[in-house]
C-alpha positions as CSV (number, residue, x, y, z in Angstrom):
1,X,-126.1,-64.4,-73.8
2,X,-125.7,-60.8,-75.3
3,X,-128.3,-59.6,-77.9
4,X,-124.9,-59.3,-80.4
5,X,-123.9,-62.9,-80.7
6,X,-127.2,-64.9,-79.1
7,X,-124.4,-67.4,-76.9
8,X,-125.4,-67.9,-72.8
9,X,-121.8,-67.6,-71.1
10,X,-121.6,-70.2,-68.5
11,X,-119.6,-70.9,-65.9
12,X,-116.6,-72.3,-67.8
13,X,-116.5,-68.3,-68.0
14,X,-117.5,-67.3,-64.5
15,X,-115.7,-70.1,-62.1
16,X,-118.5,-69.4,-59.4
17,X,-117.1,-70.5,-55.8
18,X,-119.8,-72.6,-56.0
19,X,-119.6,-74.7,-52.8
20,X,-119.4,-71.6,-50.5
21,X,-122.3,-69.4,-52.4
22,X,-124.5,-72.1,-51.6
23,X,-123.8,-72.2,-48.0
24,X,-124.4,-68.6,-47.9
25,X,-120.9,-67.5,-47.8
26,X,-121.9,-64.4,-50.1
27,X,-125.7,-63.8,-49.0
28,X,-127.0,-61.1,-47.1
29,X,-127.1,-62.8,-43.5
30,X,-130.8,-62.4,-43.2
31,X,-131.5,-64.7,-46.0
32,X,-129.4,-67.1,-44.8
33,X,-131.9,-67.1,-41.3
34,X,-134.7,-67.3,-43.8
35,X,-133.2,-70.2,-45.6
36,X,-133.0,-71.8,-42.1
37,X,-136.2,-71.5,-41.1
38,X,-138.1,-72.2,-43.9
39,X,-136.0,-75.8,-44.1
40,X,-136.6,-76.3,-40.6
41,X,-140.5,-75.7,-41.0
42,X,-140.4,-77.9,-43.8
43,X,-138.8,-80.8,-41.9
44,X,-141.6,-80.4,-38.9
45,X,-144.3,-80.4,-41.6
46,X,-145.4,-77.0,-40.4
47,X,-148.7,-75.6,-41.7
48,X,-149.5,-71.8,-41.8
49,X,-151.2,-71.2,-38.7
50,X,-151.6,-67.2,-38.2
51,X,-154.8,-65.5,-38.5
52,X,-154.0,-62.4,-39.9
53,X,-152.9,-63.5,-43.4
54,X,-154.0,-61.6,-46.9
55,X,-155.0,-64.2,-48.8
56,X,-158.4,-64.2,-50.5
57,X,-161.4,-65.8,-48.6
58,X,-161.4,-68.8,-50.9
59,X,-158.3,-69.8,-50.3
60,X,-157.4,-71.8,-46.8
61,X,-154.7,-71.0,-45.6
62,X,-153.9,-74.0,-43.2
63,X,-153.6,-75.7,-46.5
64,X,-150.3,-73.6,-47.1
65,X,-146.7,-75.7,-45.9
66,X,-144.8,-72.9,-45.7
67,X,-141.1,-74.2,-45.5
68,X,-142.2,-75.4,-49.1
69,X,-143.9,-72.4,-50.5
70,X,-143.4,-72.0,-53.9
71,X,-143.4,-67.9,-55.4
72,X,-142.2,-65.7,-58.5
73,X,-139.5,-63.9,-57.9
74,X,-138.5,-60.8,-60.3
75,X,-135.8,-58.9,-60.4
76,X,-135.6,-55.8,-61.9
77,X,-134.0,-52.2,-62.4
78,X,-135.1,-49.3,-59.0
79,X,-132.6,-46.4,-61.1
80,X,-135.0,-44.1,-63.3
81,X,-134.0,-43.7,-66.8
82,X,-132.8,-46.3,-69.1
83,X,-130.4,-49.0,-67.9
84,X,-128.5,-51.1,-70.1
85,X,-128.7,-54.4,-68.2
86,X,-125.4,-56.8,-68.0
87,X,-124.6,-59.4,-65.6
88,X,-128.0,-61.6,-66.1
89,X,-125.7,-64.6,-67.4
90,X,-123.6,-64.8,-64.4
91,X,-126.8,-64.5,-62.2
92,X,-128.5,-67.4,-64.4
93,X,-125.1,-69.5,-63.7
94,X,-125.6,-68.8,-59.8
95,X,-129.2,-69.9,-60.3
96,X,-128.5,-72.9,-62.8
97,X,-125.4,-74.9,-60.1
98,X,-126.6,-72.8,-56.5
99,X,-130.1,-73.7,-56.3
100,X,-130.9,-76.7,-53.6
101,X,-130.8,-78.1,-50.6
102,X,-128.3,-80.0,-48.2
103,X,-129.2,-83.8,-46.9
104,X,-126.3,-84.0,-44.6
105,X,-123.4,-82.8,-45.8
106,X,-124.8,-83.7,-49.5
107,X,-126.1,-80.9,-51.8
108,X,-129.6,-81.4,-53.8
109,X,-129.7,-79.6,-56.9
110,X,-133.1,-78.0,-58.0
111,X,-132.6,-76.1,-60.7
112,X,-134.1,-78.1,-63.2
113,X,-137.4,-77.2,-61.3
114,X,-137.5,-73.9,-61.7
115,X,-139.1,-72.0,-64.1
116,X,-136.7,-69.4,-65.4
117,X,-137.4,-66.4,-67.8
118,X,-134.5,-63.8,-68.2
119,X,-133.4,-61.4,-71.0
120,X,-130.2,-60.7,-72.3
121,X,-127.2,-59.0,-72.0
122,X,-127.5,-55.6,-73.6
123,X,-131.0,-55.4,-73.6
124,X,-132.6,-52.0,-72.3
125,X,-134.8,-51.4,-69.8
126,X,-136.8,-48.2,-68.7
127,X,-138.1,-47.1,-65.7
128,X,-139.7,-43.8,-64.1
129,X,-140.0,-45.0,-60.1
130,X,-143.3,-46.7,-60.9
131,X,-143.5,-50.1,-58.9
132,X,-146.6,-50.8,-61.5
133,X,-144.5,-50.2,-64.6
134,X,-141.1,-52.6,-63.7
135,X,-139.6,-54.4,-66.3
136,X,-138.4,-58.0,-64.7
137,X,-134.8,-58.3,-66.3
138,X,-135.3,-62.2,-64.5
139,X,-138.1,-64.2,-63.3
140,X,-138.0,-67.3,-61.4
141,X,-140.5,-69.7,-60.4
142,X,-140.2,-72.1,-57.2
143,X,-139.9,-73.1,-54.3
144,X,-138.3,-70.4,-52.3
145,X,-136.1,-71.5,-49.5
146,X,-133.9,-73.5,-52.5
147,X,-132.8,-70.1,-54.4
148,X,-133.4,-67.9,-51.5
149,X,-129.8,-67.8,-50.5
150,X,-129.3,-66.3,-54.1
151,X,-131.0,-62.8,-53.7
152,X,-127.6,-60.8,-52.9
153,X,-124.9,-62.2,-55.1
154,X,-127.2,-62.3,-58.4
155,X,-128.1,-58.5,-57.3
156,X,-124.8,-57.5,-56.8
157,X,-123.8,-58.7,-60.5
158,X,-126.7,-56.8,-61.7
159,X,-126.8,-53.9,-60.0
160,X,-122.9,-53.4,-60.7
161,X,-122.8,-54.8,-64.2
162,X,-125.3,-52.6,-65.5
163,X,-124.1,-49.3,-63.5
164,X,-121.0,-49.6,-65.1
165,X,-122.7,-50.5,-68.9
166,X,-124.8,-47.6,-68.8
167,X,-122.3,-45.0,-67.5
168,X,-120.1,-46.3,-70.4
169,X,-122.8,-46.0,-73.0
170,X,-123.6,-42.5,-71.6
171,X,-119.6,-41.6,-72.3
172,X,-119.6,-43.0,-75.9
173,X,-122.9,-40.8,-76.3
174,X,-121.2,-37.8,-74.8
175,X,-117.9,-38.3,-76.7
176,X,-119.5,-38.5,-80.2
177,X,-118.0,-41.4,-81.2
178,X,-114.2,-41.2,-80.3
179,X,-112.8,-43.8,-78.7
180,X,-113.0,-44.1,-74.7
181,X,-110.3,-45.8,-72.7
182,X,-111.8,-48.0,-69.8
183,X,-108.9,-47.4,-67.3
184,X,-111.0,-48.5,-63.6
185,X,-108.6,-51.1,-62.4
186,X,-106.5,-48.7,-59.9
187,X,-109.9,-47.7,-58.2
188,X,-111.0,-50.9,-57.3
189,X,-110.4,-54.0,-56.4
190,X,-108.8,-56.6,-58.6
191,X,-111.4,-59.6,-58.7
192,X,-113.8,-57.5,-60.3
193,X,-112.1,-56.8,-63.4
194,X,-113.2,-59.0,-65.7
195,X,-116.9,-58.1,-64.9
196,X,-116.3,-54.6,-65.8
197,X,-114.7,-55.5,-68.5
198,X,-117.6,-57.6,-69.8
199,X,-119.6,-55.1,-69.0
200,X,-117.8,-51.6,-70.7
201,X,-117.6,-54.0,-73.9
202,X,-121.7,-54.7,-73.7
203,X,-122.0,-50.8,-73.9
204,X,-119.4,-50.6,-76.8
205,X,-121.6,-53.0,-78.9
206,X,-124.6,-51.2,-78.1
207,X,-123.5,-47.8,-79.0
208,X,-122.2,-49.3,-82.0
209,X,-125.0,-51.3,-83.0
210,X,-127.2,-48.1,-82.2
211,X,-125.0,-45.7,-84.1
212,X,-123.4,-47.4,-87.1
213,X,-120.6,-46.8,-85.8
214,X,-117.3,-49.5,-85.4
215,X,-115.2,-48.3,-82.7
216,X,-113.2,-50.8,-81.2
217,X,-112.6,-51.4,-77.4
218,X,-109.5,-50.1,-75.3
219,X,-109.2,-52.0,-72.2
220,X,-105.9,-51.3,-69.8
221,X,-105.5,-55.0,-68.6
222,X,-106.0,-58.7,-69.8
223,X,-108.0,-59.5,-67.1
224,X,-110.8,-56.8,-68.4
225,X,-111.3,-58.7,-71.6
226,X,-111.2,-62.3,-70.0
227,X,-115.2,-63.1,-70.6
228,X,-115.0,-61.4,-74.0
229,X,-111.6,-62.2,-75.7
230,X,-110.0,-58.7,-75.0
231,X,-106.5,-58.2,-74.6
232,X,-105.5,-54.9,-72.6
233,X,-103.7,-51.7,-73.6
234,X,-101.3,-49.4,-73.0
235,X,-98.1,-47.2,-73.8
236,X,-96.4,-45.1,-71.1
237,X,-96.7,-44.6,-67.2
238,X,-95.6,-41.5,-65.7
239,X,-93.2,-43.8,-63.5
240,X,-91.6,-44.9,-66.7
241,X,-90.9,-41.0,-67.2
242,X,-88.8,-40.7,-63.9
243,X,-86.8,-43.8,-64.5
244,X,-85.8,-41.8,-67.4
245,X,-85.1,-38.6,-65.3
246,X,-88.2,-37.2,-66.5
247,X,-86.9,-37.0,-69.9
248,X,-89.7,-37.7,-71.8
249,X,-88.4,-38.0,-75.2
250,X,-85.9,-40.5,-73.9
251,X,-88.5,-42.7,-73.0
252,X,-90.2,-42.5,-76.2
253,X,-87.3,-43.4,-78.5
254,X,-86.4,-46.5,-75.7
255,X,-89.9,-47.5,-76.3
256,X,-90.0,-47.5,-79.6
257,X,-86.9,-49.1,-80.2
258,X,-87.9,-51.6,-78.0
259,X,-92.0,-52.6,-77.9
260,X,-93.2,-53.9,-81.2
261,X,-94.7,-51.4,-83.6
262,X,-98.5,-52.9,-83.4
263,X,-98.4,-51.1,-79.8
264,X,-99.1,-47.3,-80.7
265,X,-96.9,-44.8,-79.7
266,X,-98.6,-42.2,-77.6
267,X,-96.2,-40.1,-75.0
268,X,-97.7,-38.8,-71.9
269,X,-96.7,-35.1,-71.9
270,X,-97.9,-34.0,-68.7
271,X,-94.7,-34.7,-66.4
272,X,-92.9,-31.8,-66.3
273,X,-96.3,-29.7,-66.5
274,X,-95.1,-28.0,-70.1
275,X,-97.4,-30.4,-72.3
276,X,-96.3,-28.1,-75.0
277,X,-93.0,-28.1,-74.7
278,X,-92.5,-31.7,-74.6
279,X,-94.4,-32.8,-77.0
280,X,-92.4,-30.6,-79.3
281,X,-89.4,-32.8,-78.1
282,X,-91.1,-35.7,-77.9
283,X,-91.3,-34.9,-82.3
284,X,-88.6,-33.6,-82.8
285,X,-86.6,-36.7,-81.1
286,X,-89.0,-39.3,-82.8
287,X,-89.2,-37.6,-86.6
288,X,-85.2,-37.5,-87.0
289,X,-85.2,-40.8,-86.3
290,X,-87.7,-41.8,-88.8
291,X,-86.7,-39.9,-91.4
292,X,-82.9,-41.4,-90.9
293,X,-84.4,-45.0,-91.4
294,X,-86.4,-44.4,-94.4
295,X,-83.6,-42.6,-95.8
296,X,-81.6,-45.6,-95.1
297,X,-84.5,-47.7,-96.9
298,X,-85.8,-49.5,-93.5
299,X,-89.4,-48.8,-93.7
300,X,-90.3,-51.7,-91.3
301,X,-87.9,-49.7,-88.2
302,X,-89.1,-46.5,-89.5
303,X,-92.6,-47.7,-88.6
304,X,-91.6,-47.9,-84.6
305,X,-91.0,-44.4,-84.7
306,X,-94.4,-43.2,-85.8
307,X,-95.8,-41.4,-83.1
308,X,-99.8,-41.9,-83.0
309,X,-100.0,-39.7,-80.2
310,X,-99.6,-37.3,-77.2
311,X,-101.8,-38.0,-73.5
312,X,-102.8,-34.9,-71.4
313,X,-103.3,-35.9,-67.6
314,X,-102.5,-33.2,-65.7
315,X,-103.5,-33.1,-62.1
316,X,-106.9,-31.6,-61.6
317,X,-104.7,-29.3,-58.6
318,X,-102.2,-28.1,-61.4
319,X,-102.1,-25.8,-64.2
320,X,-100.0,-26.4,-67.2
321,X,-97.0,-23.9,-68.1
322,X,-98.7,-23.3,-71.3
323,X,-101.6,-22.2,-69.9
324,X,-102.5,-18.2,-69.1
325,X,-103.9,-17.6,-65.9
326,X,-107.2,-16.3,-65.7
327,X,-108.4,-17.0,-62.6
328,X,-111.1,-19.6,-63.4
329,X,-110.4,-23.3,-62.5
330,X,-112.3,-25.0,-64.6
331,X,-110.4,-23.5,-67.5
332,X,-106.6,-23.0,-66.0
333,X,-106.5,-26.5,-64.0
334,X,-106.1,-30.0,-64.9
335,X,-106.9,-30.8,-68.9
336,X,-108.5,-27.9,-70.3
337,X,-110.1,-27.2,-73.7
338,X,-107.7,-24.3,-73.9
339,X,-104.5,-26.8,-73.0
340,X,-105.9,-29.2,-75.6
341,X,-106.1,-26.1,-78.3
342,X,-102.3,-25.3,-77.5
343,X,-100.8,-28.7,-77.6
344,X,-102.3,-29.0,-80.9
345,X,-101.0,-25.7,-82.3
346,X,-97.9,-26.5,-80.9
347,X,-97.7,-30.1,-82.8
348,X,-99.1,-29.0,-85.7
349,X,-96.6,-26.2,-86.4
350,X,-93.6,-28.5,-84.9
351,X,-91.9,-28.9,-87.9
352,X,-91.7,-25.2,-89.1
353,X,-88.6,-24.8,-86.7
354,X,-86.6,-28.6,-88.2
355,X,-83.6,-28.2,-90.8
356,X,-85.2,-30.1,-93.5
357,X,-84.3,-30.6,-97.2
358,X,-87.1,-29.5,-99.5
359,X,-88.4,-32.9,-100.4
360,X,-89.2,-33.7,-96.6
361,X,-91.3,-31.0,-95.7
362,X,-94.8,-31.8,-96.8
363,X,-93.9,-35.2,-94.9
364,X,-93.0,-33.5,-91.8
365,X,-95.6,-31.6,-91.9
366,X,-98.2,-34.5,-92.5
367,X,-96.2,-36.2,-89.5
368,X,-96.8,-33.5,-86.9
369,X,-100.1,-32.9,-88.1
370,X,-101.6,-36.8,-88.0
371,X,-100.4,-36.8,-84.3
372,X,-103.7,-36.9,-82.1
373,X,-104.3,-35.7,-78.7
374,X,-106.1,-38.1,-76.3
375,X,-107.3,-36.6,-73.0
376,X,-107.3,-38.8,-69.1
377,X,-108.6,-37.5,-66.0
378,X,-112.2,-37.2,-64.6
379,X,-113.5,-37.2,-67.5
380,X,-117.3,-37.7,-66.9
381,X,-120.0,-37.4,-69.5
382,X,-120.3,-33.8,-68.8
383,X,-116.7,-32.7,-68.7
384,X,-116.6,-34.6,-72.6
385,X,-119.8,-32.7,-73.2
386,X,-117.8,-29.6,-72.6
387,X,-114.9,-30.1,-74.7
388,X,-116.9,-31.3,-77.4
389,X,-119.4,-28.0,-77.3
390,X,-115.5,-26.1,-77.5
């Protein structure tokens, strides 16, 4: 359940491996010895039988069967700040078809003994290093050795889910409000896509419901979007560019021709380090061929070759052609505020240097100038904070 739509996912959603997480498969190994010995105490009937317990003096302690000891268990945030939590419905599906016991080689389910208290997906939580002052995101109580096994995966989904919520909130909130691309699928593995996904779309609907705002999410595959309905996202690779012999504007005008006009147009400049330079031809390729179509009354073809865009992702090791030299990294290398500011001088005034009849020159202009610039590479919350104070 998210706080935005109030609906538990389950594990029609999830496929847990269920069989193998509740032999352990995915649990740290030590709770898999505790697991052990606590059903093997249970079997012999074994009492508590130390002397050095911390019980209260009323209390006996002999009275205790340990392999059967029933506790609250809580888990909750250890990173100071706030934390948007995510991942408490997968962890409830772990608890709801992994909690039990084998007979044999037949699996008791329990779950419907526990007592189970949990918040929702997108809730916040705060915490300043206090162990007095935790905020349980879940609490579960019962017997112990029958969820025990349970411990690591359902902290794993936690702990991962909401890393990845927060750091995306904390981008939205140091962007301002633009869009952010979730592009994380080439830096890890594949099975945890969807998860991230779920999770980056969590901290879009917070920052949205927080901020009145209605940006949409932009996911770069269909796996991302699987819990949530998303579909991924996407225009031009730099390998598509050197099929094309780094001839960038060929690529746009094959692209357009060919992909259908609901995916936006947006070249990737960057190639042959001259952002500059080829967006210009990236234009001027792209506006002669829309302007033939709508002079030949096509509107519907013309559309295809409306470019929405221009990327910037040069190398963080490389400085741009268009950029001066002035000897300070963070503002000749890699995508600049001063890269950014000549990119957009140089589409804006694009159409100052076309042959154009009279009558197409406030469109030209309104074409070059509608382009936008969209910015990729290491770009953490405080490199955006840094554009945006430029």
């Amino acid at each position: 359940m998210s706080i935005f739509d109030n609906k538990r996912l389950t594990n029609e959603t999830f496929k847990l491996d269920i069989e193998r997480m509740r032999q352990g498969w995915y649990s740290d190994k030590y709770f898999a010895n505790i697991n052990r010995m606590l059903v093997a105490l249970a079997a012999e009937d074994y009492h508590y039988a130390g002397k050095n317990h911390n019980l209260p003096s009323t209390i006996s302690p002999q009275d205790i069967a340990v392999g059967d000891l029933e506790v609250e268990m809580q888990w909750f945030t250890r990173r100071i700040g706030t934390s948007i939590v995510v991942g408490v419905d997968k962890a409830l599906a772990m608890l709801k078809h992994c909690t039990g016991y084998y007979d044999g080689n037949r699996f008791i389910e329990t779950a419907d003994k526990l007592q189970v208290w949990a918040i929702q997906d997108g809730d916040v939580v705060n915490s300043d290093g206090d162990p007095l002052r935790v905020q349980p995101v879940i609490r579960v109580r019962g017997r112990y050795r029958d969820f025990a096994l349970l411990e690591t995966p359902t902290l794993g989904i936690l702990t991962r889910s909401s890393r990845i919520a927060t750091n995306v909130y904390e981008t939205f909130i140091a962007a301002r409000g633009k869009p952010v691309l979730f592009f994380p699928a080439r830096f890890d593995l594949h099975e945890v896509q969807a998860a991230d996904g779920y999770a980056y779309n969590i901290a879009l609907q917070r920052f949205n419901s927080e901020h009145a705002s209605t940006l949409g999410p932009y996911i770069s595959t269909d796996a991302q979007g699987d819990w949530w309905g998303g579909a991924g996202g996407g225009t031009v690779a730099h390998a598509a560019i050197a099929s094309f012999l780094g001839d960038t504007a060929e690529v746009m005008m094959a692209f357009s021709r060919v992909l259908p006009v609901n995916i936006p147009r947006i070249a990737l400049v960057d190639f042959n380090n001259n952002s500059v330079l080829d967006s210009q031809r990236v234009l001027d390729a792209m506006f002669a061929e829309y302007r033939r179509l709508m002079e030949a009354g096509d509107e519907a073809e013309a559309a295809k070759y409306k470019l929405f865009g221009v990327r910037l992702d040069t190398g963080g090791s490389l400085r741009d052609e268009s950029v001066t030299p002035i000897g300070d990294p963070a503002l000749d290398l890699g995508v600049n505020p001063r890269l950014v500011f000549n990119v957009r001088q140089g589409l804006d005034s694009a159409w100052e240097h076309w042959d154009l009849p009279g009558k197409w020159k406030d469109a030209a202009r309104e074409y070059c100038q509608g382009v936008k610039i969209v910015v990729s590479g290491g770009f953490a919350p405080e490199k955006i904070r840094k554009f945006e104070r430029k």
